[in-house]
ZAZAKE-583045 format. One line per 4 residues: number of its first residue (from 1); their letters; for each residue x, y negated, z of N, C-alpha, C. Coordinates in Angstrom, 2 decimals. Example, Ala and Ser with C-alpha at 12.3 -4.5 7.8 and 13.67 -1.06 7.14 Angstrom:
<recs>
1 = as = 13.19/5.69/7.80/12.30/4.50/7.80/13.20/3.30/7.80  12.85/2.25/7.08/13.67/1.06/7.14/12.90/-0.03/7.87
</recs>
This chain:
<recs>
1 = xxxx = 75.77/-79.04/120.89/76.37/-80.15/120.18/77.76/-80.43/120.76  78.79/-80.52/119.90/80.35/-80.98/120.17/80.42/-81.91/119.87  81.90/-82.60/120.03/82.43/-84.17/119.05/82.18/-83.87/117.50  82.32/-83.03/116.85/81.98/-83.13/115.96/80.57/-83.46/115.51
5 = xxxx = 79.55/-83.53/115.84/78.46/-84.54/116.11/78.30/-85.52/116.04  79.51/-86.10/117.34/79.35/-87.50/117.48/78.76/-87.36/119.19  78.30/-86.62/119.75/77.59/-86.52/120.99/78.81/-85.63/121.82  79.04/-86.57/122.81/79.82/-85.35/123.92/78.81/-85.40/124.99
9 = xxxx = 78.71/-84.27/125.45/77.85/-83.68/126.18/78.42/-83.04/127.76  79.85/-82.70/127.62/80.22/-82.31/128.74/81.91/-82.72/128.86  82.15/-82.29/129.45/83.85/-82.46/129.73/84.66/-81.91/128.73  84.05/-80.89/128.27/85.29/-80.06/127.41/85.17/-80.92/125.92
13 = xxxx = 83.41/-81.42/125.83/83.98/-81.89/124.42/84.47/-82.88/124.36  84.79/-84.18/125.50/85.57/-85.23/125.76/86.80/-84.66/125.54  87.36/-83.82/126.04/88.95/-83.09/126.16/88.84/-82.86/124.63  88.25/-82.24/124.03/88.58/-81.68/122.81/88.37/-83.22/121.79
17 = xxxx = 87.68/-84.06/121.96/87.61/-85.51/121.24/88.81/-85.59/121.44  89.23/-86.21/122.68/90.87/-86.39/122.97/91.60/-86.20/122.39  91.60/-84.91/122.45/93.24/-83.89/121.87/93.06/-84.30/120.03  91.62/-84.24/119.80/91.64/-84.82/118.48/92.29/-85.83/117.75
21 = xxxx = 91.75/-86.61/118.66/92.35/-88.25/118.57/93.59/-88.18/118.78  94.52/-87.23/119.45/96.03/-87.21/119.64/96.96/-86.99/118.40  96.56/-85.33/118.22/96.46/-85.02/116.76/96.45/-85.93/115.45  95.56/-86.76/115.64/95.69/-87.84/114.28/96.52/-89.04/114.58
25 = xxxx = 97.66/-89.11/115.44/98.92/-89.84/115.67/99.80/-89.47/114.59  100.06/-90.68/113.78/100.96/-90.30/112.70/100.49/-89.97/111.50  99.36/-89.86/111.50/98.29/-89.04/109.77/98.28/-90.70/109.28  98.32/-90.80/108.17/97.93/-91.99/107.14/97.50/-91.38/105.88
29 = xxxx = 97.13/-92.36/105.13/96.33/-91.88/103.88/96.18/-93.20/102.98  96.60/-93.67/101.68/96.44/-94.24/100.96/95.57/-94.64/100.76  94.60/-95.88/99.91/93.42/-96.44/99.41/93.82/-97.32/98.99  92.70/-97.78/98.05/92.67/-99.17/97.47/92.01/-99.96/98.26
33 = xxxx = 92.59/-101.48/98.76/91.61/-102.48/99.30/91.23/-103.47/98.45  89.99/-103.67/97.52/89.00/-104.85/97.34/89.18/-105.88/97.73  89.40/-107.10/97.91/88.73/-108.38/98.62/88.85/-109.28/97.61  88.00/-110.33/97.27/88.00/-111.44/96.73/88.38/-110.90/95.43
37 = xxxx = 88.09/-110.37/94.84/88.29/-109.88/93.13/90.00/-109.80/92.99  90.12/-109.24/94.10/92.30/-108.85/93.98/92.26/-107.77/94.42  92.97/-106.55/94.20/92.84/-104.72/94.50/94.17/-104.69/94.92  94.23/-104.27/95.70/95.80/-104.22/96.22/95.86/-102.44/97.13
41 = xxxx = 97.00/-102.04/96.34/97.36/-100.49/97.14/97.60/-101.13/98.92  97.01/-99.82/99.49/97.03/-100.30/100.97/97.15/-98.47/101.63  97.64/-98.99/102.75/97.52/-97.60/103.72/96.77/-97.58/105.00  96.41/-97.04/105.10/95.66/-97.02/106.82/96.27/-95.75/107.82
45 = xxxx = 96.48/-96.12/108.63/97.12/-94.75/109.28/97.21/-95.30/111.40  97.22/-94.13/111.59/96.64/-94.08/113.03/98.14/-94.10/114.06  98.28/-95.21/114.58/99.09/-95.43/115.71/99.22/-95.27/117.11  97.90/-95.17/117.20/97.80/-94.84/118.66/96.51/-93.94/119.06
49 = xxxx = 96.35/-92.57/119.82/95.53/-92.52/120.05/93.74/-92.76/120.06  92.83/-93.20/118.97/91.73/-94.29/118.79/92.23/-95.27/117.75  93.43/-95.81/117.40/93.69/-96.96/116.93/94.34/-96.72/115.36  93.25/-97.20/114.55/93.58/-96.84/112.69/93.96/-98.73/112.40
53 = xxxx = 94.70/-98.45/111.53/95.22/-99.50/111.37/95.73/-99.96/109.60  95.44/-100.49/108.97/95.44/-100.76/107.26/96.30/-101.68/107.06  97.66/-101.35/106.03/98.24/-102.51/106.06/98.36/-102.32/104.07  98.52/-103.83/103.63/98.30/-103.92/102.66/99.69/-103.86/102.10
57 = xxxx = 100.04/-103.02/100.71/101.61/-103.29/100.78/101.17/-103.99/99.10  102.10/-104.94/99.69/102.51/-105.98/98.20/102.89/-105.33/97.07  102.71/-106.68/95.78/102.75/-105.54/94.71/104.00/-105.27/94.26  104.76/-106.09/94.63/106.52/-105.78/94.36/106.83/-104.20/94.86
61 = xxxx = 105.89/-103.88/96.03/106.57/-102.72/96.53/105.90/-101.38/96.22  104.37/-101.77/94.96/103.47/-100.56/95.19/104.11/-100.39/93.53  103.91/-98.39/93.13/104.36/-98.05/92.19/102.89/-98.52/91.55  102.00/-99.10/91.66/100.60/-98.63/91.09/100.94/-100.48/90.20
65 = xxxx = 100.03/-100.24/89.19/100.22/-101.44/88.28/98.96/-101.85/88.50  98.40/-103.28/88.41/96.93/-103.92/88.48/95.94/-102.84/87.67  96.21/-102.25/86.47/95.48/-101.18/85.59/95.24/-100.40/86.13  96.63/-99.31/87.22/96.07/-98.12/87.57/94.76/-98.36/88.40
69 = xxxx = 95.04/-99.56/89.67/94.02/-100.13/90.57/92.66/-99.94/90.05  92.56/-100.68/88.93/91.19/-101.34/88.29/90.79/-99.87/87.72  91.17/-99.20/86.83/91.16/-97.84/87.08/90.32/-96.65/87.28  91.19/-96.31/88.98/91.01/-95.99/89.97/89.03/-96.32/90.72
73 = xxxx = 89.21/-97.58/90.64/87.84/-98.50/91.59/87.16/-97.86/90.32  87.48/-98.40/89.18/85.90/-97.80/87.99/85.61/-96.29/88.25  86.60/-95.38/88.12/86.10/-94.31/88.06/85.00/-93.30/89.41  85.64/-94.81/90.33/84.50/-94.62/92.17/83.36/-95.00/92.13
77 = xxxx = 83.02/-95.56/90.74/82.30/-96.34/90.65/81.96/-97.60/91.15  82.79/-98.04/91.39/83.05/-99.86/92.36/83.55/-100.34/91.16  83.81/-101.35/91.70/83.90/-102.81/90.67/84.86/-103.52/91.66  85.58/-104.31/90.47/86.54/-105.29/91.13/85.81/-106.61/92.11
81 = xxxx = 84.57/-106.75/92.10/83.78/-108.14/92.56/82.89/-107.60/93.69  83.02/-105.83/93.97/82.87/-105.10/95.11/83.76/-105.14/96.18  84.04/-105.76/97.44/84.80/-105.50/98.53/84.71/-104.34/98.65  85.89/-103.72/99.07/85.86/-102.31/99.37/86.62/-101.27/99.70
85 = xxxx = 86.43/-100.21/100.23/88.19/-98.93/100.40/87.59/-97.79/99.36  88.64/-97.86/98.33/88.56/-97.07/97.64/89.48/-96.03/97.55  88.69/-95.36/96.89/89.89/-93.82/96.77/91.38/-93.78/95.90  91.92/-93.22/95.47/92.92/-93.30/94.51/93.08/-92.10/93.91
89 = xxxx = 92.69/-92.04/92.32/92.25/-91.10/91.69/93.49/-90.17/91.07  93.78/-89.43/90.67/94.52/-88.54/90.39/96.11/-89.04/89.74  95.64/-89.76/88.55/96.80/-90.09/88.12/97.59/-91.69/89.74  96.72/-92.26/90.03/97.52/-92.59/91.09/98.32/-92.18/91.83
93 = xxxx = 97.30/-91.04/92.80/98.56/-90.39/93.52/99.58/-89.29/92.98  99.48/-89.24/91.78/100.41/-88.68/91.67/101.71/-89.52/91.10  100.99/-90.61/90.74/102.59/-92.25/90.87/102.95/-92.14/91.98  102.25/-92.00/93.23/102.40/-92.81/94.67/103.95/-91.46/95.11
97 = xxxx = 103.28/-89.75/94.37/104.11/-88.94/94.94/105.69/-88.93/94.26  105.24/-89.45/93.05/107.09/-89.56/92.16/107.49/-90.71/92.77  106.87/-91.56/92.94/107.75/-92.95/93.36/108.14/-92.84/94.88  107.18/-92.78/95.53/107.82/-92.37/97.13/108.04/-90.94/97.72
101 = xxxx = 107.89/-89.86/97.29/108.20/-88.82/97.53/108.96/-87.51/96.48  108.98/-87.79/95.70/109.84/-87.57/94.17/109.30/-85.99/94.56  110.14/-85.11/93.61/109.52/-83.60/93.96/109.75/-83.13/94.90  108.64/-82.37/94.97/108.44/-81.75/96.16/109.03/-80.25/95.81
</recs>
């Protein structure tokens, strides 16, 4: 059994958890956040070593419209009156990639 398990067992798979956890410095990833029947585009992304962190970006600043949101959650099968991290389904990210990353 390795970290990938979930069980470290010896030294090397602590070292190799580690280096993992180093590695995901800088990775983020989009979602939808749920709360209180309001869906708001959000990011979560890893700052430190262990430390993920979600920040919600307002709607002035997200390309996604309340529709794509609502959407998005139906086709996850969630519901707007579900708290929750949802995915962002195709036609989203591909708003998220013209609006903040234009072609690639």
């Amino acid at each position: 059994m390795g970290p990938d398990s979930g069980v470290i067992k010896s030294k090397g798979d602590l070292e190799a958890y580690q280096q993992h956890e180093r590695d995901l410095v800088g990775y983020g990833y989009f979602y939808i956040d749920v709360r209180n029947m309001e869906a708001n585009l959000a990011l979560m992304h890893s700052t430190r070593p262990g430390l993920w962190q979600g920040e919600i970006i307002p709607q002035q600043y997200s390309p996604l419209l309340p529709h794509d949101l609502e959407r998005a959650i139906e086709e996850a099968a969630g519901a707007m009156n579900w708290s929750g991290h949802y995915p962002l389904d195709e036609r989203c990210r591909a708003k998220l990639q013209d609006s903040y990353l234009g072609e690639l």
